[in-house]
N, C-alpha and C positions, 0 to 999 in steps of 0.2 A: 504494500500500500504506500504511496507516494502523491506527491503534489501535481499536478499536472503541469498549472502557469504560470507565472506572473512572478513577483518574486521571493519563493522559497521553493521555485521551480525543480524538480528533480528530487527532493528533500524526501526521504523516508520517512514516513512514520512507524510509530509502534503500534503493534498488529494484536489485536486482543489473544486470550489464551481459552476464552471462553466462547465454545462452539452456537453457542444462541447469540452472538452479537455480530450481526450484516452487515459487514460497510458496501456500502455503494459502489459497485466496481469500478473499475476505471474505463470501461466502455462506456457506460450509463454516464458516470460523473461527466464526462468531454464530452456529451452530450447534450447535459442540462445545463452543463455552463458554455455552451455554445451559444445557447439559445439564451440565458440569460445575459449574457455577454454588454448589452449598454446597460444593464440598471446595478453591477455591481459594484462598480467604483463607487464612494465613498457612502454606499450602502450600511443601513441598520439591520439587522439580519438577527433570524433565532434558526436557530439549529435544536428541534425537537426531537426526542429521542436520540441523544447525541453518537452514543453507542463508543466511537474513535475519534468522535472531533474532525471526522476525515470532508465533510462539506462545509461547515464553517469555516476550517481552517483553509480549505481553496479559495473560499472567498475572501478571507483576508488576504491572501496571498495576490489575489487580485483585485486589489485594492477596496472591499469594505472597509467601512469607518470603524463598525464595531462586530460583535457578533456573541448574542446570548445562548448558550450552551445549556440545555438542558436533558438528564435523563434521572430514570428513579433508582438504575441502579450504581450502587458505593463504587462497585469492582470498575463502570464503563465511568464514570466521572472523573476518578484517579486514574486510568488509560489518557481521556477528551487532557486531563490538568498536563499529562505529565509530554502528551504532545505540542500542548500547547506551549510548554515551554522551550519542548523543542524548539520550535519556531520562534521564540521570542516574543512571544505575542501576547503576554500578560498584560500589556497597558490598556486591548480594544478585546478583552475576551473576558466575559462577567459569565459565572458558571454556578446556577441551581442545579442541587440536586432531589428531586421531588417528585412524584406523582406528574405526569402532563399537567393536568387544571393545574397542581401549585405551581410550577415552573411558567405555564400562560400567566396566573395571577400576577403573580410574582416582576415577569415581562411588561403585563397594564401597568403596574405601580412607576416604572421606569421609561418604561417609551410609548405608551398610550399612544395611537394612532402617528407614532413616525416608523413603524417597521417598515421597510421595503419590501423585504423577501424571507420569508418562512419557509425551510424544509420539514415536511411533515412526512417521516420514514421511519413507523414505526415496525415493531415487529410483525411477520406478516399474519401468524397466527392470532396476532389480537383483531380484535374486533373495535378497535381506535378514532378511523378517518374521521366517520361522520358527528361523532360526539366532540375530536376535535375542530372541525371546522365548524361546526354550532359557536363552539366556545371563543375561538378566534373572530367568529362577527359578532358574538354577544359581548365581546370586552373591545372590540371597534380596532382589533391593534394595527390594522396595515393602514399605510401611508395612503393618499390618494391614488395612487398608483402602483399599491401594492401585489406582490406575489406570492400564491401559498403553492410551493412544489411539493405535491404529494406521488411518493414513490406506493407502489404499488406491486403485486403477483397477478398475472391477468388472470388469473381467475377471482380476483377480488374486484366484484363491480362497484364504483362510486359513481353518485349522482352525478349528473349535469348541472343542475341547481341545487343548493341547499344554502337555509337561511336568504343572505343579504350577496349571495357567492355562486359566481359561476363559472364555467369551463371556458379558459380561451385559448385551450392549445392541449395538443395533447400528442404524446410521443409512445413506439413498444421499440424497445431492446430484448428483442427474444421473449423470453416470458416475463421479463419485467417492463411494467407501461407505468407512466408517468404521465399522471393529470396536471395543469398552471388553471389555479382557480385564482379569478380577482374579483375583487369587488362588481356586484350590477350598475353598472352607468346609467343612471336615474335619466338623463339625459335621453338615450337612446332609448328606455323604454318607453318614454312618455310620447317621442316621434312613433311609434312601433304603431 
């Protein structure tokens, strides 16, 4: 596992020892950061279900401002800290360890409506998405122009709509698919 771009390009990280913890491959990863590619510069970012810290920590490397680290378990926390320090990157990296809702609440209290981009890649056996994307428009956290990237198994179906949120792109890397839900353009529905 390793960084793909920008500047801690090349850089290893360290690789959990714990066979439930999924990082993002690096097919998928150059992927979704292809596509998110203008909105990560000096981006506010959460990294939910952090697992290895291994998508927050691209996006700093490609220039995010900051980037909120959250998972519920001790063992992927100290993995997400001790990469993070790899990098050097304690000054723009704030790390709960909690339950999702605590680690979102937690996220409101501090960046209430400036997040940019949310990776939402939970484990794939939980049954997570749609309770967190409720919870992410009930506490209003993305920017105006925000991104909630929810990785996925394709045989895990997410809505199209849910709440205040809907699908505006969507990508499969083999059996893994990748929903970008943003905010509904109040704008565009009222022309509709």
């Amino acid at each position: 596992m390793r960084i793909i771009a920008g500047q801690w390009k090349g850089r290893k990280l360290l690789s959990p020892e714990d066979k439930f913890i999924r990082p993002t491959s690096d097919k998928v990863k150059e992927g979704v950061f292809s596509s998110l590619a203008p909105i990560v510069p000096d981006a506010v970012v959460v990294d939910l279900f952090a697992g290895t810290g291994n998508l927050g920590l691209e996006a700093l490397s490609r220039g995010a401002q900051r980037v909120y680290f959250g998972d519920v378990s001790a063992e992927s926390m100290a993995l997400t800290r001790k990469n993070i320090k790899l990098c050097g990157a304690q000054e723009q990296s704030v790390c709960f360890q909690g339950d999702w809702k605590r680690v979102l609440n937690r996220v409101a209290d501090e960046a209430a409506g400036k997040v940019d981009l949310i990776f939402l890649d939970p484990p794939y056996m939980g049954d997570f998405y749609e309770d967190c994307l409720e919870e992410i428009s009930r506490l209003k956290l993305l920017a105006e122009d925000g991104i909630i990237m929810a990785e996925h198994d394709k045989h895990v179906e997410l809505p199209e709509t849910i709440a205040d949120l809907e699908v505006i792109r969507e990508r499969r890397y083999g059996h893994i698919h990748v929903k970008y839900y943003s905010t509904i353009n109040e704008d565009t529905e009222e022309e509709a």
